[in-house]
N, C-alpha and C positions, 0 to 999 in steps of 0.2 A: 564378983571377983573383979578384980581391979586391973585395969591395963597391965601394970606393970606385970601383976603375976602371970596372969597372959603370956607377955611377951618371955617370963622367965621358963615358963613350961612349953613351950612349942619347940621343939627338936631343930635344930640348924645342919642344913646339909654336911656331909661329909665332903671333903677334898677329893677322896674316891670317885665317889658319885657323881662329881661336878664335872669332873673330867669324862668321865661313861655316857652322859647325855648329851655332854658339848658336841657338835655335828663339827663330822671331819672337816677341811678343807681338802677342795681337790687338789688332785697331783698335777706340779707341773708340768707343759708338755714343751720341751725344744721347739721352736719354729723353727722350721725348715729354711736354711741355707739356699740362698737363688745361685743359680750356676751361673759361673763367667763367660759372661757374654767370646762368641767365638771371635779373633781378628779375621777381618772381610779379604779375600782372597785376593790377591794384586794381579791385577789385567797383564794378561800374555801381551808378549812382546810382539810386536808387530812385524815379520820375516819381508825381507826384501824379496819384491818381485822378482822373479828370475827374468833374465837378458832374454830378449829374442833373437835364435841363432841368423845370423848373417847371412843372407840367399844368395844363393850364385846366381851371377848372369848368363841368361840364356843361353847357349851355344847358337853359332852362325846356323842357319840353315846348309850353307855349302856342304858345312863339314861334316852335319850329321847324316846328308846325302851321299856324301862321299865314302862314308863309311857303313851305307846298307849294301849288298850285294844286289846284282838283277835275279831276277828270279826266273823260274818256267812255269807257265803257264800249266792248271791240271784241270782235271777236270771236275765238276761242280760238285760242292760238298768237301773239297780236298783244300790245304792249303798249299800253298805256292812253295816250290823248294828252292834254294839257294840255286844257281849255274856256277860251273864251273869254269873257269879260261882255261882252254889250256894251248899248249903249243902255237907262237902266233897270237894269242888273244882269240881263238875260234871259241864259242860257247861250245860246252856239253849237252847236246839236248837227245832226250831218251828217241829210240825211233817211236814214228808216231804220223798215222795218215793226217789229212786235212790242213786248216786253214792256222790256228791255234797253236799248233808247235813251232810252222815257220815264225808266227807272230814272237814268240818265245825267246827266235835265235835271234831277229832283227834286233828286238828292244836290247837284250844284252850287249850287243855292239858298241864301241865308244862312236861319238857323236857324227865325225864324218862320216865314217864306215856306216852306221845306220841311215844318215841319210840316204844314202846311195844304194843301199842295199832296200828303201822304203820304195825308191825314186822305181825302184829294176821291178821291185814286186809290184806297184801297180801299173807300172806301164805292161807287163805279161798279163795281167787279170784284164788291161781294157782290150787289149790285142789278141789275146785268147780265150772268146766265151767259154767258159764252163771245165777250164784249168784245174789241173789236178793238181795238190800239193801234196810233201810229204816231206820230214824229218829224217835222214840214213845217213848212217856215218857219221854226225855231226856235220850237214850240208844239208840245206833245203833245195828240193827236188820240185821241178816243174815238167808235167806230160798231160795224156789222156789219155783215159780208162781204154784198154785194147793194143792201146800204140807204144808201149811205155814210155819213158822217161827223155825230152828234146834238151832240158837245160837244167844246170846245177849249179849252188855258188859254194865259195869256200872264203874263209877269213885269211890272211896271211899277215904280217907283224907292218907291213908297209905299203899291203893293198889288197885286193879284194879280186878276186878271181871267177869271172866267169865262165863255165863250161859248156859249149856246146858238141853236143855227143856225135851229131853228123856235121859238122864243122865244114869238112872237108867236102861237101854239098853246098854250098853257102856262097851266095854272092853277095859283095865279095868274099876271099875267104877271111875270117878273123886271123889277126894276125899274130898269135900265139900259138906255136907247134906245138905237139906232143907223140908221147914214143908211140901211143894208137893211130890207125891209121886215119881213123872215123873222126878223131876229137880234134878240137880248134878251143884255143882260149883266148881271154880279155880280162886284161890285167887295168884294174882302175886304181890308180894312185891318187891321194889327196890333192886338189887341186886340178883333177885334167877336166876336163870339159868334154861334158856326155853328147853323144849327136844320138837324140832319140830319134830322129827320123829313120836313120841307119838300125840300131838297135831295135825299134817296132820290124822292119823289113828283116831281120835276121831270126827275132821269134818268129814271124809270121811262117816264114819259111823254115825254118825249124820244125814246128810242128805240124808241118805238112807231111815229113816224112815218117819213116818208120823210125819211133826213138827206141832206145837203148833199153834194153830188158834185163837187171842183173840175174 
C-alpha cells in the first residue's frame, strides 16, 4: 500500500474529542489585596507643669507664743489643760496638795508677777525645811503638816498679795490690815523693791506659830 492510501484511511480526530482530551487550565485565583497601612498616631501634647503654690512666711515666734494659753500642770500620763484668768488675772488652778500645782499657778502669771511670786516661793523653801504646799481657792498655800497653814498669796490686776495668817504676831507687823484679827498683808506692786532679809524673818517666824486651819 502506498503512503498516500495510508494517510487516506487513518481516521482524523474529531473536534469533540480534541477538546475532551485537551487538560483544563487552572482557575484563576484573586491575589489578595494588602491592607493600608495605618497613619502612626501623633504624640500627646506635652501639659504644662503646674505652678508651685506660694509658701507663707513663717509667723514671728512672739506671736505664736502669745497666742498659746499657760497651762496646769497634771499628772503623769495626762495632758496639760488650758488655765483660766480670771478676776485680776489670778490663775484657775484645781485644788491640789504638793509642790506641782503651786508650780502651775506661778508659771501662769504675767512676767513681773511671776518673778516675784518665784523670788517669795524659793525664798520660803530655803527658810522653811520641809514646807508644805498646796493649791485652795485658786491661792498657793504655804505651812506644816500638824501646824496648818502660816502664808498664802493671791494675784490682784496691779499687785500681788501676800497673807500672813498670824500677822498680827509678827515683828514687825506687816503693814497691810485686815477685817481678821490674826491676818496682816503685803501688797507687792511692780517695781517696789523686796527686802528679803525682812521677808526670810517674817516666814521664819510665821511658821513658828500655830498657822491657820480652814
Amino acid at each position: 500500500m502506498t503512503r498516500a492510501a495510508s494517510r487516506a484511511r487513518a481516521p482524523r480526530p474529531s473536534a469533540a474529542a480534541s477538546k475532551a482530551t485537551a487538560p483544563k487550565a487552572a482557575p484563576k485565583t484573586a491575589a489578595p489585596k494588602a491592607a493600608a497601612p495605618k497613619p502612626a498616631a501623633k504624640p500627646a501634647a506635652a501639659k504644662p507643669a503646674a505652678k508651685a503654690a506660694p509658701q507663707k512666711p513663717p509667723r514671728a515666734r512672739a506671736a505664736v507664743a502669745r497666742a498659746v494659753p499657760p497651762t496646769e500642770a497634771t499628772s503623769a500620763g495626762h495632758r496639760a489643760r488650758p488655765v483660766t484668768l480670771l478676776s485680776g488675772g489670778n490663775p484657775q488652778i484645781a485644788k491640789a496638795d504638793g509642790d506641782a500645782p503651786v508650780q502651775a499657778y506661778l508659771a501662769a502669771l504675767p512676767p513681773w508677777k511671776q518673778d516675784i511670786g518665784r523670788r517669795l516661793d524659793a525664798l520660803i523653801v530655803r527658810t522653811v525645811p520641809g514646807v508644805r504646799k498646796a493649791v485652795k481657792w485658786n491661792s498657793p498655800f504655804y505651812g506644816l503638816d500638824g501646824q496648818g497653814w502660816f502664808l498664802g498669796l493671791h494675784t490682784f490686776t496691779r499687785y500681788l498679795k501676800v497673807a500672813f495668817f498670824r500677822g498680827a504676831s509678827l515683828r514687825p507687823i506687816p503693814p497691810g490690815t485686815s477685817k481678821g484679827k490674826d491676818t496682816r498683808y503685803l501688797d507687792i506692786h511692780e517695781g517696789d523693791a523686796l527686802d528679803d532679809a525682812l521677808l526670810a524673818s517674817w516666814v521664819t517666824q510665821a511658821a513658828a506659830l500655830p498657822g491657820w486651819i480652814p
